[in-house]
C-alpha positions in Angstrom: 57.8 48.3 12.9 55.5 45.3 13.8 53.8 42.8 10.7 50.4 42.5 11.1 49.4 39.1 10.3 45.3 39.3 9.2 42.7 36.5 9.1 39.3 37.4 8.4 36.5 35.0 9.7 34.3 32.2 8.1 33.3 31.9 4.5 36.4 35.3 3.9 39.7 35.1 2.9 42.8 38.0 2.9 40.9 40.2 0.3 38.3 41.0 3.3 40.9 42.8 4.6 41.5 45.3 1.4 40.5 48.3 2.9 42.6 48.5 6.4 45.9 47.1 4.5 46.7 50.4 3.3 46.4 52.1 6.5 48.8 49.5 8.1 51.4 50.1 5.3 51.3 53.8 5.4 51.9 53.3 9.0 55.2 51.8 8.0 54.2 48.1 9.1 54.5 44.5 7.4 50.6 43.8 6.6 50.3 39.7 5.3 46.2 39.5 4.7 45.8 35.5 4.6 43.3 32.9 3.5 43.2 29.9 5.6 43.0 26.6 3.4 39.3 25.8 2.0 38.1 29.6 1.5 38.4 32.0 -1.7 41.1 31.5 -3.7 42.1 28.4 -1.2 39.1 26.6 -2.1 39.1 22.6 -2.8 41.8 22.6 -0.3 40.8 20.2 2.6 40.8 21.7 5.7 40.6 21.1 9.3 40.7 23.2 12.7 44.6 21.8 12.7 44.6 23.2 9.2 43.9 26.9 9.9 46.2 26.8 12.7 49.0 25.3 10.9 48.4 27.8 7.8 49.0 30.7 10.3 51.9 29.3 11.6 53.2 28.6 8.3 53.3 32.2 7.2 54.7 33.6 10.0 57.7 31.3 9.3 57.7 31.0 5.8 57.4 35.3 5.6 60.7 35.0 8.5 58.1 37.8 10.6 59.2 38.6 13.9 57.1 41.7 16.0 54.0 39.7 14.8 50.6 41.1 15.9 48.2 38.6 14.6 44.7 39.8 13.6 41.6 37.1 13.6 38.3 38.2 13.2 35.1 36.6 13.9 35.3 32.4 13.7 39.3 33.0 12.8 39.6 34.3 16.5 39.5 30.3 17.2 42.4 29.2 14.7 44.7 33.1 15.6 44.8 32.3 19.5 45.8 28.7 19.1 48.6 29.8 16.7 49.6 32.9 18.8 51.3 30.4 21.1 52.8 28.5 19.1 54.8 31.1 17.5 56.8 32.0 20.3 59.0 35.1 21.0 57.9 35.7 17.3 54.4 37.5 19.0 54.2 40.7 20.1 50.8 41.1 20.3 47.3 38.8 19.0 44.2 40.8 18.5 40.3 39.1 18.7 37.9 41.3 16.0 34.8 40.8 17.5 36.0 37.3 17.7 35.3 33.6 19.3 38.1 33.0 21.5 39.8 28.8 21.5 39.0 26.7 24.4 41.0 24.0 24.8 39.1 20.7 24.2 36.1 22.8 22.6 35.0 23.9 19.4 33.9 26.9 17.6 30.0 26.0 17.5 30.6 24.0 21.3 29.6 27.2 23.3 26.6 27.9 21.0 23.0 27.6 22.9 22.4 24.4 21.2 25.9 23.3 20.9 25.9 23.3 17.6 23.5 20.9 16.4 22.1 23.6 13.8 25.5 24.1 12.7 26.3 20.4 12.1 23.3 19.8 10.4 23.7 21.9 8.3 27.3 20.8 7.3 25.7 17.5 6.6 23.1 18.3 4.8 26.2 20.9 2.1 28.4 18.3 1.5 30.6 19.2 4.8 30.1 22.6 4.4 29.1 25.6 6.5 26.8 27.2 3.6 26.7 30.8 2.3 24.9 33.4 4.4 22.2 35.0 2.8 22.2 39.2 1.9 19.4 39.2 5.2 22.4 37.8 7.6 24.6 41.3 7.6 21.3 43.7 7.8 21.8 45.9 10.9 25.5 45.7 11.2 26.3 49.1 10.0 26.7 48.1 6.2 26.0 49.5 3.0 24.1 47.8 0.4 27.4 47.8 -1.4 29.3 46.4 1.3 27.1 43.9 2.0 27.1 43.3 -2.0 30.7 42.4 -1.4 30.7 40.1 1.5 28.2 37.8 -0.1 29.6 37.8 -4.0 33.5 37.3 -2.1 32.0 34.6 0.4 32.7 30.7 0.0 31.1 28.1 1.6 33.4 27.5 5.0 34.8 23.7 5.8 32.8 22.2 8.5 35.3 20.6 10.0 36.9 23.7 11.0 34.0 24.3 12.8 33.3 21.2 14.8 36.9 20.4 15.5 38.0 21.0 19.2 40.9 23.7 19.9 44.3 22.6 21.5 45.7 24.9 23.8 48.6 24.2 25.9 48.7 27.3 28.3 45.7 29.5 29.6 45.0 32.5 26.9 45.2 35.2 29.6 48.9 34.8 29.5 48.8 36.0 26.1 49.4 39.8 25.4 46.0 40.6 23.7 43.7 43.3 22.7 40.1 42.4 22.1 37.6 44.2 20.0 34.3 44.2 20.8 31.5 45.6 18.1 28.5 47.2 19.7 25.8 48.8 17.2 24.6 52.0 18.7 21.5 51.8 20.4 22.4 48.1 21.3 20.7 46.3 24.4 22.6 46.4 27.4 23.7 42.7 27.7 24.9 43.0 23.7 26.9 45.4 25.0 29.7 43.7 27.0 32.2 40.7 25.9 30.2 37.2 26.8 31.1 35.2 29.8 35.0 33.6 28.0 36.3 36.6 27.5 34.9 38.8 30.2 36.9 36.2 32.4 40.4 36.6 30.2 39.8 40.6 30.1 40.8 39.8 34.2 44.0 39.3 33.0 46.6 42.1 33.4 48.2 40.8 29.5 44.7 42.0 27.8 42.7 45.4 26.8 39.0 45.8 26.1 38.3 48.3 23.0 34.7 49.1 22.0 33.7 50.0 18.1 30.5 51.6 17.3 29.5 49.3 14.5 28.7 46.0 13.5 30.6 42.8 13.6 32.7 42.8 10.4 34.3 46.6 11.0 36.9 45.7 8.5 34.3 47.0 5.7 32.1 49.7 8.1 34.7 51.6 9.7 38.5 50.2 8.0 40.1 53.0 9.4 39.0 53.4 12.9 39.8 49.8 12.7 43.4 50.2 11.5 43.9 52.9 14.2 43.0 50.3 17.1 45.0 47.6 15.2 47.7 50.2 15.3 47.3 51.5 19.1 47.3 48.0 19.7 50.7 47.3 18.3 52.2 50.1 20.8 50.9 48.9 23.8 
């Protein structure tokens, strides 16, 4: 048995996760689905890059897990890998959804084409937040209209500073045991099709695995149980 530790990315929280948890427990796994401070039901609660990666940390020690194969999705990719090494002989495996992957000394909007001006403008301008995405944003990712429904009545504004905040590593990732998920919609051009330039480099590493899903970027609504049969493989490996 492994606990899967799940972290969904901006403007989610643990109920993203709602339809792979069952899978995972009927596997015979831990499953601990987790908002980071500042999102859904955690909202109001200031919040910082340090923030998300402390409330990771927290719940792997507070819950006493050990066998922990943490799950971050999307932006949480940034906040997962940081904690994943901070944890210890606690890990047994971390696993990028699609994800961002931390850079030490950078932040999540850093590698964007414009570094993340658009971004931080944008926090200014919402009070320090990242605002909501509109219906339009999730078009073409392999979603129903009710899915889609969901994402944007569940979302909550995201803390800015989570976003802008630089990421503190203290060892390369590619020592990590890890398992990245890329999404690819079918029909995709060929350059969407391959991980970008960070993690094309880590997936050198003999520690991680490449898997491709044939949807769009948030699979834990499109395709919940392909995705909790990779989450699962992944805990084996």
């Amino acid at each position: 048995m492994v606990n899967f530790v799940l972290v969904a990315g901006a403007r989610l929280g643990a109920w993203a996760w709602g339809e792979v948890v069952p899978y995972l427990r009927a596997a015979g796994h831990g499953v601990y689905p987790l908002t980071l401070s500042g999102l859904a039901d955690k909202r109001g609660v200031p919040a910082g890059q340090a923030t998300h990666v402390q409330d990771i940390v927290a719940e792997v020690e507070r819950q006493g897990l050990r066998d922990v194969v943490l799950v971050g999705h999307s932006y949480s990719g940034i906040p997962v890998g940081q904690a994943a090494e901070r944890i210890g002989d606690r890990l047994a495996r971390v696993v990028f959804v699609d994800s961002s992957v931390p850079t030490d000394g950078e932040s999540f909007v850093s590698a964007w084409p414009d570094g993340g001006a658009a971004v931080e403008a944008s926090i200014a301008e919402s009070g320090g937040f990242w605002p909501l995405a509109p219906a339009a944003h999730y078009d073409g990712e392999g979603l129903t209209d009710e899915q889609i429904a969901r994402l944007v009545r569940g979302s909550t504004p995201h803390p800015g500073a989570t976003l802008t905040e630089p990421a503190v590593l203290s060892r390369p990732l590619g020592e990590l045991p890890a398992t990245y998920i890329l999404c690819v919609m079918p029909g995709a051009e060929p350059e969407d099709a391959e991980p970008d330039e960070d993690v094309a480099e880590l997936l050198n590493s003999k520690r991680w695995r490449l898997v491709k899903m044939d949807t769009g970027h948030w699979p834990m609504f499109s395709q919940p149980r392909e995705l909790a049969q990779i989450l699962l493989n992944a805990a084996v490996e």
